[in-house]
C-alpha positions in Angstrom: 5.5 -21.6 13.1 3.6 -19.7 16.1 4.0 -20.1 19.9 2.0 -18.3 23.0 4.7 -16.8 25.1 3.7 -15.9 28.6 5.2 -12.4 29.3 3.9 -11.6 33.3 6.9 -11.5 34.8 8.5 -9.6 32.5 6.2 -7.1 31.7 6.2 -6.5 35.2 9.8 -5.9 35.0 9.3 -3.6 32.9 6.7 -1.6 34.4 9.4 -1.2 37.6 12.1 0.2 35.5 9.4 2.7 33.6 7.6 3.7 37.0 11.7 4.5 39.0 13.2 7.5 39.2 16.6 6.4 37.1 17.5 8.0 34.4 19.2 5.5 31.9 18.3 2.6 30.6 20.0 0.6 28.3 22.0 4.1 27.9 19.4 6.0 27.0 17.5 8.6 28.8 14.3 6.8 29.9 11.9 9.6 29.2 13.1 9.2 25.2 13.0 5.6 25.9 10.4 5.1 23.0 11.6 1.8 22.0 11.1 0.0 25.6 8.2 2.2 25.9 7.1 0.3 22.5 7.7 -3.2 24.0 5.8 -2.3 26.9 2.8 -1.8 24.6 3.2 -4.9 23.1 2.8 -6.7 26.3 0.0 -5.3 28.0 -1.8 -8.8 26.9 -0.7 -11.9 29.3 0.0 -13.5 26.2 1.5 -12.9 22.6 1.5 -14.7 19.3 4.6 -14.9 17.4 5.0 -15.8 14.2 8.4 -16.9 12.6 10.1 -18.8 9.9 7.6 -21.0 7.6 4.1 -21.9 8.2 3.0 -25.4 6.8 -0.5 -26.0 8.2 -3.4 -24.0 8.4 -3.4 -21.3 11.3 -6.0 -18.6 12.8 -4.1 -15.8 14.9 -5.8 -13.6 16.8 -5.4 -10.6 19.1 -1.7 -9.2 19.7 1.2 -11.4 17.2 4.6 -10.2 16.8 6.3 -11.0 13.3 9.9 -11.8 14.0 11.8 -12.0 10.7 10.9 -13.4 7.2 7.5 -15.1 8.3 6.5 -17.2 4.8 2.8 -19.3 4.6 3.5 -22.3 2.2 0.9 -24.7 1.1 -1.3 -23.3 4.1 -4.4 -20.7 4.9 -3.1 -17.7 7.4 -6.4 -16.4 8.7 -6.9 -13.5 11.1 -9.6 -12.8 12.6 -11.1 -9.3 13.2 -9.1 -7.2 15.6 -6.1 -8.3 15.2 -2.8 -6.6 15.6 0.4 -7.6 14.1 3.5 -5.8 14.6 6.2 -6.1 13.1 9.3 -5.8 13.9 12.4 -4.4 12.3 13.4 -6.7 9.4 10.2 -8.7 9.5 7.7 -9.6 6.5 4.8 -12.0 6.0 5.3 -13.8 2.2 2.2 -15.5 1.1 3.7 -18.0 -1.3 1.9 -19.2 -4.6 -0.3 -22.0 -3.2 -1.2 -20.6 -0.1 -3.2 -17.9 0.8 -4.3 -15.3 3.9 -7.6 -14.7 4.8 -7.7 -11.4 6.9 -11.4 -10.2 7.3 -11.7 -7.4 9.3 -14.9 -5.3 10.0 -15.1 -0.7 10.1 -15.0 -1.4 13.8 -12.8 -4.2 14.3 -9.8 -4.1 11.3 -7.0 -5.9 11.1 -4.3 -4.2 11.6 -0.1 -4.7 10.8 2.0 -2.3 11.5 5.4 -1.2 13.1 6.6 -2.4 16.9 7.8 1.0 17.9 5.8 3.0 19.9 3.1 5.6 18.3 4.9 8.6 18.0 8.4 6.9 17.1 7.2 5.0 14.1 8.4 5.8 10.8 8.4 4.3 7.2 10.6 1.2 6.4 10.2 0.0 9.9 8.7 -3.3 8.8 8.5 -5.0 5.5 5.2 -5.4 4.3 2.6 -8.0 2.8 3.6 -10.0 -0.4 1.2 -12.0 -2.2 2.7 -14.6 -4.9 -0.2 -16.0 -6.7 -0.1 -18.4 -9.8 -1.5 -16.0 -12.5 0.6 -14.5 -15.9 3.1 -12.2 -16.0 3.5 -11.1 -20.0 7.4 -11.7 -19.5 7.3 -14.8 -18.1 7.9 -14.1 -14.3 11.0 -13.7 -12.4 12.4 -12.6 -8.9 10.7 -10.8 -6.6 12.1 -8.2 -5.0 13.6 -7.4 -1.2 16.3 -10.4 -1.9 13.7 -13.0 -1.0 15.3 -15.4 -4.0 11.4 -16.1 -4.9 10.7 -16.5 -8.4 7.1 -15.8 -9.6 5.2 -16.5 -12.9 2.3 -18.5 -14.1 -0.5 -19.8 -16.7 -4.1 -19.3 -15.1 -5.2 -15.9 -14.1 -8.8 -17.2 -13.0 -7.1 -19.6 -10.6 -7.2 -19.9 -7.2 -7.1 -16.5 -5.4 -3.8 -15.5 -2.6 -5.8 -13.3 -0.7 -8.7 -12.4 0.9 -8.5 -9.0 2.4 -11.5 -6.9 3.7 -11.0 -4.3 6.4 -7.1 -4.1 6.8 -4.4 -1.6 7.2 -0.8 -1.8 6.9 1.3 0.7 8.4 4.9 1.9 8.3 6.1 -0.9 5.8 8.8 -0.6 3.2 11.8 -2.0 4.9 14.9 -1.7 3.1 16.5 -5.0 2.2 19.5 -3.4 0.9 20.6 0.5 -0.8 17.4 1.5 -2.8 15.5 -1.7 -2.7 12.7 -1.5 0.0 9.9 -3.8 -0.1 6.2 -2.5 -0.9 3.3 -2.1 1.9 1.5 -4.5 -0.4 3.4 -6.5 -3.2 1.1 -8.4 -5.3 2.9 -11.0 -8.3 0.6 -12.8 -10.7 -2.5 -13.4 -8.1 -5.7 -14.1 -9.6 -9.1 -13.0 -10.6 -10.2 -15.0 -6.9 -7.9 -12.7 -4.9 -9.9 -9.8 -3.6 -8.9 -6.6 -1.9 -11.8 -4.8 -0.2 -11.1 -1.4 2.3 -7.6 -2.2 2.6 -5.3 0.6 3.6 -1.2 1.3 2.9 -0.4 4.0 5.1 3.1 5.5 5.1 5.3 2.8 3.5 8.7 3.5 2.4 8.4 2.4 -1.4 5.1 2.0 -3.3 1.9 1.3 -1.4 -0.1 -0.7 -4.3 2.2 -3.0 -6.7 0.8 -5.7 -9.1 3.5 -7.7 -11.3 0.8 -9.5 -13.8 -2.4 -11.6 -12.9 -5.5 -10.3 -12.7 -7.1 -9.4 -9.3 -9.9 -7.3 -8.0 -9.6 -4.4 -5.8 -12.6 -2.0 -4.2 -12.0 0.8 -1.9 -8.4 1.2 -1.6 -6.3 3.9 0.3 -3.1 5.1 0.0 -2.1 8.0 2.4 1.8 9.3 3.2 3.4 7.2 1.5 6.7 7.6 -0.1 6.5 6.4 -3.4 4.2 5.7 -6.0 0.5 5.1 -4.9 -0.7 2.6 -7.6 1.8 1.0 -9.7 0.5 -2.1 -12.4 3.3 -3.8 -14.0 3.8 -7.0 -16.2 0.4 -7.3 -17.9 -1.1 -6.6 -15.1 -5.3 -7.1 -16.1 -7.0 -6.2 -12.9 -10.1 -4.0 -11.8 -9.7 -1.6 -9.6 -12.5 0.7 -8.3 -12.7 3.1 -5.7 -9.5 4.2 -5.2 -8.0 7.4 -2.9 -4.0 8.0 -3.2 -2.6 10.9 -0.9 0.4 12.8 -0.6 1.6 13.8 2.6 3.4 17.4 3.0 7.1 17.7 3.4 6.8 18.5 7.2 9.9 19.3 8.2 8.5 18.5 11.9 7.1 14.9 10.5 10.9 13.7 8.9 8.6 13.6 5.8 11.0 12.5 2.6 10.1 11.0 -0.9 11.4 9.1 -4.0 12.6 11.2 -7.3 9.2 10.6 -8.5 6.2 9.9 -6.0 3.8 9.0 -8.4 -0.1 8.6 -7.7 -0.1 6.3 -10.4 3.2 4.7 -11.9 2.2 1.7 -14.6 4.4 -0.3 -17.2 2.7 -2.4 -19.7 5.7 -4.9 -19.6 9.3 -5.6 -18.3 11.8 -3.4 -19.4 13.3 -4.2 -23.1 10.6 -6.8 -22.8 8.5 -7.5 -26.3 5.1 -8.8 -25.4 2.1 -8.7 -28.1 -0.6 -6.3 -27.5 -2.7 -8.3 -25.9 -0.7 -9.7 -22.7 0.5 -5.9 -22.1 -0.9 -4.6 -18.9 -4.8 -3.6 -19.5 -6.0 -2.7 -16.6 -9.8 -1.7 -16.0 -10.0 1.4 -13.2 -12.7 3.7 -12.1 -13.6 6.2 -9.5 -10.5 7.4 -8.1 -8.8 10.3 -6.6 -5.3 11.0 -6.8 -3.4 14.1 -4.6 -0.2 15.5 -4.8 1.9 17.9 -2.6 3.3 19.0 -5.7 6.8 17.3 -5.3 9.3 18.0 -8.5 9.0 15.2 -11.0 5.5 13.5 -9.8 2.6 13.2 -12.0 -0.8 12.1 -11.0 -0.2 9.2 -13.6 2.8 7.7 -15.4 2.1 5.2 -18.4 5.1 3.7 -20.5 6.8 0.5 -21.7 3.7 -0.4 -23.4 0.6 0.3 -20.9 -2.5 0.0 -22.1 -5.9 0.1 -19.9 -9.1 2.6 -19.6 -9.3 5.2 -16.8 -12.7 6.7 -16.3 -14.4 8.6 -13.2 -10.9 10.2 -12.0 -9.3 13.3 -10.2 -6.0 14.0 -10.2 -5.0 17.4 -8.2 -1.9 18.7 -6.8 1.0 17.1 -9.0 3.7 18.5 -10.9 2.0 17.7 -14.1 -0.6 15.7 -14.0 -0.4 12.7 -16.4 2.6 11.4 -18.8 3.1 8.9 -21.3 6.1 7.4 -22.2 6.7 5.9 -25.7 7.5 2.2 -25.9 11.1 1.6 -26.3 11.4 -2.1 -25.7 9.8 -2.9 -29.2 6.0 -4.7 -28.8 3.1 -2.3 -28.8 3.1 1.2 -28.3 2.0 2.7 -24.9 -1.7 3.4 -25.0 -4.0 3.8 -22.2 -7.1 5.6 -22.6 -8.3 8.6 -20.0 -11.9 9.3 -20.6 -13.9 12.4 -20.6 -15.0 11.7 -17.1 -11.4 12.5 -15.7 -10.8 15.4 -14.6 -7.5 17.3 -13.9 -5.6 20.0 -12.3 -6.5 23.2 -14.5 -2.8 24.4 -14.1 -1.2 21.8 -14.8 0.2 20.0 -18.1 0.2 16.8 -19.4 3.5 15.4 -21.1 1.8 12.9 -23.5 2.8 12.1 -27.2 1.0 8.5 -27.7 -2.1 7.2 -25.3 -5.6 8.4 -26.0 -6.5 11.8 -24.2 -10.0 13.0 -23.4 -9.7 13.6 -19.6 -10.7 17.8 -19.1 -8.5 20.1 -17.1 -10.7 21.6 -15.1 -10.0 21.5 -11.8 -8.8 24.8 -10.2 -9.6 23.7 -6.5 -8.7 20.8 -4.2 -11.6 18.4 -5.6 -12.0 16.7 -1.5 -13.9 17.9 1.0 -11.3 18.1 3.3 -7.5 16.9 3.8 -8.1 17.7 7.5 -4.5 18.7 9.4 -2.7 16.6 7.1 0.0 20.0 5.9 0.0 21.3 9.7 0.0 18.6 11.9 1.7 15.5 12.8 -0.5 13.7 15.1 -3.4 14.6 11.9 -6.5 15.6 15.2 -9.0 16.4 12.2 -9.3 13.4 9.7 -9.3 14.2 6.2 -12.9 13.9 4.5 -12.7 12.8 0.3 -15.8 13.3 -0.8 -15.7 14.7 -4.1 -16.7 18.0 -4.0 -19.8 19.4 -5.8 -17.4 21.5 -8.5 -15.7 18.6 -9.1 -18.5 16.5 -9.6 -19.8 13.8 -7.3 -20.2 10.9 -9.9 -16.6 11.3 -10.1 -13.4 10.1 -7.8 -13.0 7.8 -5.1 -14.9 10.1 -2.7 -18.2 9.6 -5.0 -20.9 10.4 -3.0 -22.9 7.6 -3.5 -20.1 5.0 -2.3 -20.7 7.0 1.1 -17.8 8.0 3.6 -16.0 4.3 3.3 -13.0 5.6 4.7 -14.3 6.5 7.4 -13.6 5.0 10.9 -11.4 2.4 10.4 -8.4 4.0 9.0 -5.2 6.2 10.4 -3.6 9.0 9.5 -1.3 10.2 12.0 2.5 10.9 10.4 4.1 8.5 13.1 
C-alpha cells in the first residue's frame, strides 16, 4: 500500500527544536542529533510517499517515499519515475515477487535513487535491506528459500520468460540489513529472473553483504558498479546463465576514520556453479557469459579478484583484476556433477605480483599488470567525504580494449553515481 502524508506542521516542529538554543533532545546532544537531523531531510517536501506492507495493483511513485518495513509488489508493476528518492529505513526492503515486476528508469541527470534514512554523514552499511528480484527462471537445484528470513521460496522452468526488472539509471546505497547473526540481505538479490529482466547503469554502493547476487535464470546486465562494499562484488550462483558486460567492482580502504570493515573473503568475483553437495549435469551449471570488466582490491587477507568452485563454468574475456590477495582461484568440485571449469581468456589481464591458486578451470589470462590499471581512484584511501571522484578508464598500459573503463564505452560512470564512505 502507499499513502501521501502531509508533514507541515510537523516539520515545522522540527525546525523550532533544531533552530533553539537547548541542548538535548530526545537525550542526546542536538548538535550530534544526526538522526532528527536525517528526518528533517526527509521532510523538506510538503508531502511524502510511503510505502508499506504488500502492493497489489499497479503503482508509479515519485519524488520523496519512505520504505517502512518489508514493502513486497505482488502480481503488480512498481514504477518510479526519474528522480526519485527512496529511503529506507532501518529494517525495511522492497521484494519484487515472481509475477511482478519494477520498472525504475532513471536518466545520468535524474537517477533513481534508494538509499538509507539517516542523514549523509551518519549513514553506514546494513542500514536498509536492499532490492530482491524473484523471477520465474531455473535454478539447476530446483530453487529454494531466499535468504534474510523472508520464508520466500524461489525456483522455476522458463528462463526466457517474462522479465522482474527494468532498471536503467539507479543506485542503491547503504543496504545489507542484517536479518539475524551473519545473514544480511544483498544491495541487489536476484533469484531465477529472466532473459527480459535488464540491468542498465545500476549502482550498489556500500552494502553490507554482496552488491551483485544471481541464484539461477538468465538475465542481462550492462554497466554495472560496485564501490565499498563489504563483500563480494559479483557473485553468480545456481546455474546462473546471464551476460554481463561492462562491469567496475571497487574496494574501499580500511579507513579507520570511515568505520570501514569486511567479510573473511571480499571477493570481486565469488561464483558457484550449483548448490552446495548439489549434483547437476554440466549443462544447467552456472555458464555465465562476462566481458569488459574491472575488478580492484585493497588487498584484504583471503580475497581474490575471482573465486570459481562447486562446479562453475562460464567465459571471462576483456578483464582486469588488480589489487587482491591473489588474484583468481578455483576450487574443485566436491558435490559430485561436473568439475569446476570456467575459462579466462588471453584478454584478461592480472596483477603481475600476484598468484593464482587454480588446479582445474582453463587459464590463459596474462599477469601483467604492475600498476593500478584505472585512471584514477580519486580520494577514495584518504578521504571520507571522497571530494575527487575516482575516473576508470583503463589505462593505456593496461590496454584500453580491455576492462570496464574501455575507452570506447566512454566515462559511463560518470555523473550519476556516489562515492562518499557515509
Amino acid at each position: 500500500m502507499f499513502q501521501k502524508q502531509k508533514w507541515v506542521l510537523f516539520l515545522s516542529a522540527i525546525v523550532i527544536l533544531l533552530s533553539t538554543s537547548c541542548t538535548i533532545i530526545n537525550g542526546k546532544d542536538s548538535n550530534k542529533d544526526t538522526t532528527t537531523a536525517a528526518a528533517a531531510a526527509l521532510l523538506l517536501s510538503d508531502s511524502t510517499t510511503t510505502l508499506s506492507g504488500t502492493i497489489t495493483s499497479d503503482t508509479t511513485i515519485s519524488g520523496t517515499v519512505k520504505l517502512s518495513g518489508i514493502v513486497y509488489v505482488d502480481g503488480a508493476t512498481l514504477t518510479a519515475s526519474a528522480g526519485t528518492k527512496v529511503y529506507g529505513q532501518s529494517g525495511s526492503a522492497l521484494v519484487i515477487k515472481s509475477g511482478a515486476k519494477l520498472v525504475a528508469e532513471g536518466t545520468s541527470s535524474s537517477p533513481i535513487v534508494f538509499t538509507s534514512s539517516q542523514a549523509e554523514g551518519s549513514r553506514a552499511p546494513g542500514d536498509w535491506g536492499g532490492i530482491m528480484l524473484i523471477g520465474g527462471g531455473i535454478a539447476n537445484g530446483g530453487g529454494g528459500t531466499v535468504e534474510g528470513g523472508l520464508n520466500l521460496t524461489y525456483g522455476g522452468s522458463d528462463n526466457a520468460g517474462a522479465g522482474s526488472a527494468t532498471l536503467k539509471y539507479v543506485r542503491i546505497e547503504f543496504a545489507g540489513y542484517e536479518v539475524s547473526d551473519g545473514d544480511e540481505l544483498n544491495g541487489l538479490s536476484s533469484y531465477v529472473t529472466t532473459s527480459n529482466t535488464t540491468l542498465n547503469y545500476v549502482q550498489v554502493h556500500r552494502g553490507k553483504d554482496d552488491a551483485f547476487e544471481w541464484w539461477g535464470g538468465a538475465p542481462v546486465g550492462n554497466y554495472l558498479l560496485a564501490t565499498g562494499n563489504q563483500d563480494d562484488d559479483f557473485d553468480m550462483d545456481e546455474g546462473f546463465q546471464g551476460t554481463l558486460t561492462y562491469l567496475i567492482g571497487h574496494k574501499y580502504s580500511q579507513l579507520s576514520s570511515c568505520a570501514t570493515t569486511f567479510s573473511a573473503d571480499p571477493h570481486g568475483m565469488e561464483m558457484d556453479g550449483s548448490p552446495k553437495g548439489a549434483a547437476p549435469t554440466a549443462g544447467s551449471m552456472s555458464n555465465p557469459t562476462v566481458s569488459y570488466f574491472t575488478l580492484i582490491g585493497s588487498n584484504q587477507t583471503s580475497s581474490y579478484g575471482m573465486h570459481a568452485r562447486e562446479g562453475m563454468q562460464g567465459t571471462f574475456s576483456n578483464g582486469l583484476i588488480y589489487g587482491f590477495s591473489g588474484n583468481i582461484k578455483c576450487t574443485a568440485n566436491t558435490g559430485g556433477g561436473s568439475e569446476t571449469a570456467p575459462t579466462f581468456n588471453s584478454t584478461v589481464l592480472t596483477d603481475s605480483s600476484k598468484s593464482d591458486s587454480c588446479s582445474v578451470g582453463t587459464l590463459n589470462h596474462q599477469k601483467t599488470l604492475s600498476a593500478l590499471p584505472v585512471t584514477s581512484v580519486g580520494s577514495v584511501e584518504t578521504d571520507c567525504t571522497v571530494a575527487t571522484t575516482p575516473d576508470y578508464t583503463s589505462t593505456s598500459a593496461a590496454g584500453t580494449d580491455k576492462g570496464g573503463g574501455v575507452s570506447s564505452a566512454g566515462k559511463w560512470w560518470d555523473s550519476w553515481t556516489i562515492y562518499r564512505y557515509n
